[in-house]
C-alpha positions in Angstrom: 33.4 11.9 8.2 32.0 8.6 8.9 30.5 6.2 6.0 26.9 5.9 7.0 24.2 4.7 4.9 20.3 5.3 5.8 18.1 2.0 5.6 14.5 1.5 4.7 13.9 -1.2 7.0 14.5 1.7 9.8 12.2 4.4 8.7 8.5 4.9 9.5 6.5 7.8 7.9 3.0 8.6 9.1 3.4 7.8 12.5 0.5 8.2 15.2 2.0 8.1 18.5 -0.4 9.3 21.8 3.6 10.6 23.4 7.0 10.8 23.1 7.2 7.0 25.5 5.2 6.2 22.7 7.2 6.6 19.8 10.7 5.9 21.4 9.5 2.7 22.0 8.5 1.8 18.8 11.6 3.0 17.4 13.6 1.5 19.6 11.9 -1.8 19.1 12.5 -1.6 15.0 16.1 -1.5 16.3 16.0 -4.4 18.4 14.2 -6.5 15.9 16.9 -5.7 13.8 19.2 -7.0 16.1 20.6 -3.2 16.8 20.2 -2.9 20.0 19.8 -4.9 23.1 15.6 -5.8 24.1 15.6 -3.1 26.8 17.4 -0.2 24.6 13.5 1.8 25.2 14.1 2.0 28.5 17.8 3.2 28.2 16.4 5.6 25.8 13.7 7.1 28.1 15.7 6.9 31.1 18.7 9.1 29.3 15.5 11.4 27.8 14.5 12.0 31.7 18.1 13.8 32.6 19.2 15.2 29.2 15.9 15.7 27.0 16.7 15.8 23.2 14.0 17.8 21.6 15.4 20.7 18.9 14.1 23.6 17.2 15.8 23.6 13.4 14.9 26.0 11.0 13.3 23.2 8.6 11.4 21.1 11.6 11.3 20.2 15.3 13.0 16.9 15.6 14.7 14.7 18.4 17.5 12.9 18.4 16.8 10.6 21.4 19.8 7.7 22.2 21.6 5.8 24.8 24.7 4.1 25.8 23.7 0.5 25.1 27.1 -2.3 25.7 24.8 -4.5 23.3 24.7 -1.7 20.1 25.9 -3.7 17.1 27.1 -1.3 14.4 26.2 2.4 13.3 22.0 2.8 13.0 19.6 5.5 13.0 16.0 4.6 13.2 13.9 7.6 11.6 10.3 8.0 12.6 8.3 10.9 10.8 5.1 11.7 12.7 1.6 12.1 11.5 0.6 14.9 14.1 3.8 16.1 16.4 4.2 15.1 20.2 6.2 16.9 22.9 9.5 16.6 24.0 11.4 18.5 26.7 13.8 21.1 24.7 17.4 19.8 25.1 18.4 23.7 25.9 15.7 24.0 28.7 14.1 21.6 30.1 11.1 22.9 31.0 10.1 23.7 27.8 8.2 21.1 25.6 8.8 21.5 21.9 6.3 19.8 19.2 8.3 17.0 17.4 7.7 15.8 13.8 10.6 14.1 13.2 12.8 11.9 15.1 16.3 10.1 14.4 17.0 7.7 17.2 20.5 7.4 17.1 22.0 3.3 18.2 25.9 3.9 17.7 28.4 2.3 18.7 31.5 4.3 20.1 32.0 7.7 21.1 33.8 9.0 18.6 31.1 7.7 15.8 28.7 9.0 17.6 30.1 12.4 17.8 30.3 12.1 14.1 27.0 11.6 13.3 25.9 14.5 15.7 27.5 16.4 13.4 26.2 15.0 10.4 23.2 15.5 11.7 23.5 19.0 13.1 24.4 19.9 9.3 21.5 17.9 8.1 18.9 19.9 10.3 20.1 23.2 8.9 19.0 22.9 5.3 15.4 24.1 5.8 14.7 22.9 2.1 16.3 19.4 2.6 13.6 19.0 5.8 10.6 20.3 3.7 11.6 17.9 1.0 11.9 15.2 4.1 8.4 15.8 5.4 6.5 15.8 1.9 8.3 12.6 1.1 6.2 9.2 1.8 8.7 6.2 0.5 11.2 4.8 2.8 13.3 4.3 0.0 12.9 8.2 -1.3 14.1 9.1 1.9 16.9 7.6 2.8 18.1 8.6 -1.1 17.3 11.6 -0.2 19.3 11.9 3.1 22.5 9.3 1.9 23.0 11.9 -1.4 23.1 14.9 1.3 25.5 12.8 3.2 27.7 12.3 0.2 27.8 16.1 -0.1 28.7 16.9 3.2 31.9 13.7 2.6 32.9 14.8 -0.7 
């Protein structure tokens, strides 16, 4: 398993976004303030969303996990964004199907085989149903990611 820590500085609760466009973007740009990600990882992000949508139906929410190759990705981040009301995004099993989103980890990692790590972190993560009621009732950054980094010590140890 990979050592990964969740941040603060790249979660957002209480989002109102109009579209999915909407939020990747704003994700996308906490990563590139942060020096993530290159200034154009959005459109990556949108343009990868077009061919292989990300959108998933878990037991404990509907979440997507929208990302892109970007040369310029420094380091291992996921940028969280938990929505105020859901918006659609094309089911990553069929395309033409829109799911309602209420949570989103946009992934900006850095190598193949990390990211193939955390996919499977996170494919764990989404199947505790009580671990994503917890996530949605939970309004501090900080609760969060303790909240998700002590599930990820579980799943190491």
């Amino acid at each position: 398993m990979m050592n990964y820590k969740f941040i603060p500085e790249l979660v957002e609760t209480n989002i109102s976004a109009k579209n999915k466009e909407e939020v990747i973007r704003f994700l996308a740009k906490k990563l590139a303030d942060r020096k993530c990600v290159s200034s154009h990882y959005s459109e990556l992000v949108l343009q990868r969303e077009k061919e292989y949508p990300t959108g998933l139906i878990t037991k404990g929410a509907v979440i997507a996990i929208p990302h892109a190759f970007d040369p310029e990705t420094k380091g291992n981040n996921i940028a969280i964004g938990i929505l105020k009301t859901p918006v659609g995004f094309k089911h990553m099993e069929d395309i033409d199907e829109t799911v309602p989103v209420k949570i989103v980890f946009m992934l900006a990692i850095n190598g193949s085989h990390e990211h193939m790590e955390m996919l499977k972190i996170l494919m764990q993560l989404v199947r505790d149903e009580e671990l994503f009621k917890k996530l949605q009732s939970i309004s501090s950054k900080n609760e969060i990611c303790k909240l998700l980094n002590e599930y990820i010590e579980t799943l190491e140890s």
